[in-house]
Steps between C-alpha positions, in 0.01 A plus 500: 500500500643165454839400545690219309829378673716282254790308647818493298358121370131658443668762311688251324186293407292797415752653233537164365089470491516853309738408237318188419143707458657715285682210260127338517351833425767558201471212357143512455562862296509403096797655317370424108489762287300592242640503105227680268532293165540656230436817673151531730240525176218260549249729726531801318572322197761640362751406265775221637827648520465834457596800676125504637545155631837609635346780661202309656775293629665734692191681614365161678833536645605116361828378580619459175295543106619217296567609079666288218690626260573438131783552242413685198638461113675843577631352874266730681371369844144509508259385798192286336396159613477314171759487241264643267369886510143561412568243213866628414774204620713703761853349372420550142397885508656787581401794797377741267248199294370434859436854582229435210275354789392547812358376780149572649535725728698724192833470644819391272676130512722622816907490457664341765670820508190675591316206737821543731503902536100464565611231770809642631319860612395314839650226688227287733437267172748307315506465127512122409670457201376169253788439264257328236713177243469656150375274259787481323691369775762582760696694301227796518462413836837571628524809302183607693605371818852712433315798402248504791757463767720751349172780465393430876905567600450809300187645685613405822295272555644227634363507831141513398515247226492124501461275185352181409521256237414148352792474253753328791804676371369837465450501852867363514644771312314765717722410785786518307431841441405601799566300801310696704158421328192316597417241254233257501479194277102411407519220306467244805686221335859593733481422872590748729853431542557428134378881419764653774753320388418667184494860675155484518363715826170370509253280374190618323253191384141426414271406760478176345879456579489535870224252515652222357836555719386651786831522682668746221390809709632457846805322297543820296419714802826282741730585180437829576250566145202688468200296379211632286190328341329638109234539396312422892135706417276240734448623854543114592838434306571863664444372858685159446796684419462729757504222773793436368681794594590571099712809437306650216188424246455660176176512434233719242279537840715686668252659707292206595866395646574806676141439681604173582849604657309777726279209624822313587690761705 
């Protein structure tokens, strides 16, 4: 059996040795989280933002499945990426002319309505909400952005939604409404103090972005933002940002990221 004898100085030394290791050994442990895009779809190929994408999502236990959502004729919230529906323009039809169509895998042009009580039944993955700019302008986009906020207040969902957004005061008018949200601005033309003076929470820009000014993400992360890179699907891009201690990555390989993050920890 071997003895160690500390004096009150060793003992000094040594628990100042310890806490060092284990800020070394934290700081080594990568904290980015993973943002399916659109849903996860790509490896079982399934149809982008849909309730099987959603579903996928949660399954691969993502932090957070990323959706946009559209404003139809009859002001019905509905989550598709283009502004067009199997050939139908989104703004210019109503629900029931979309419910025409359907997607792939058979299901229906989800509500938003029915996206967030699919979403809301668990609570390890957040819903990411893409307000998308109608084409007819901001007008349409407010209205959306109003009627969003107000249906996520509604289902109590609050705490396991955040929302996104290109159209600069959409994302305003979110935290006017609720000052409690996460918002993150994605068209990377605002700096990072610019978009939280705006009541922006975070920053959420193309890879492309964070290349060209560098600095944005630790500047975002000392104002207290979250930072997140779209659309990041190469493992080297992946890595890059990684090394760079980003918050989150939305990506439609959300699995090749996941791999990547088990390597890293």
């Amino acid at each position: 059996m071997i003895k160690i004898v500390f004096s009150s100085n060793g003992v000094s030394r040594f628990c100042t040795l310890f806490l060092l290791l284990i800020i070394v050994a934290c700081n080594k442990v990568n904290h980015t989280k993973v943002i399916a895009h659109r849903g996860a779809w790509k490896q079982e190929n399934l149809p982008e933002n849909s309730i099987a994408s959603l579903k996928k999502a949660i399954a691969l236990k993502c932090y957070g499945a990323e959706f946009d959502v559209h404003l139809t004729k009859d002001s019905i919230p509905v989550v598709n990426h283009d502004a067009d529906f199997m050939g139908m323009e989104i703004e210019h039809s109503t629900y029931e002319q979309l419910l025409t169509k359907t997607l792939a895998n058979g299901e229906q042009i989800p509500t938003l309505e029915a996206y967030l009580k699919e979403g809301l039944k668990q609570t390890d993955t957040k819903l990411i909400l893409e307000i998308k700019s109608a084409p007819s302008g901001k007008e349409r986009t407010l209205l959306l952005t109003k009627i969003a906020v107000a249906m996520v207040d509604n289902l109590q969902g609050k705490d396991m939604v955040a929302y996104i957004c290109f159209d600069f005061d959409a994302g305003k008018l979110v935290h006017q409404l609720d000052s409690s949200a996460e918002v993150a601005y994605l068209n990377g033309d605002k700096t990072p103090k610019e978009a939280l003076a705006a009541g922006y929470t975070g920053i959420n820009y193309n890879y492309k972005v964070y290349k060209k000014h560098p600095r944005w993400i630790l500047e975002a992360q000392d104002l207290g933002m979250s930072v997140n890179s779209w659309t990041v699907n190469k493992k080297e891009e992946m890595e890059i940002l990684l090394h760079q201690n980003i918050d989150f990555i939305t990506t439609n390989e959300p699995e090749l990221l996941l791999t990547l993050l088990k390597k890293n920890t």
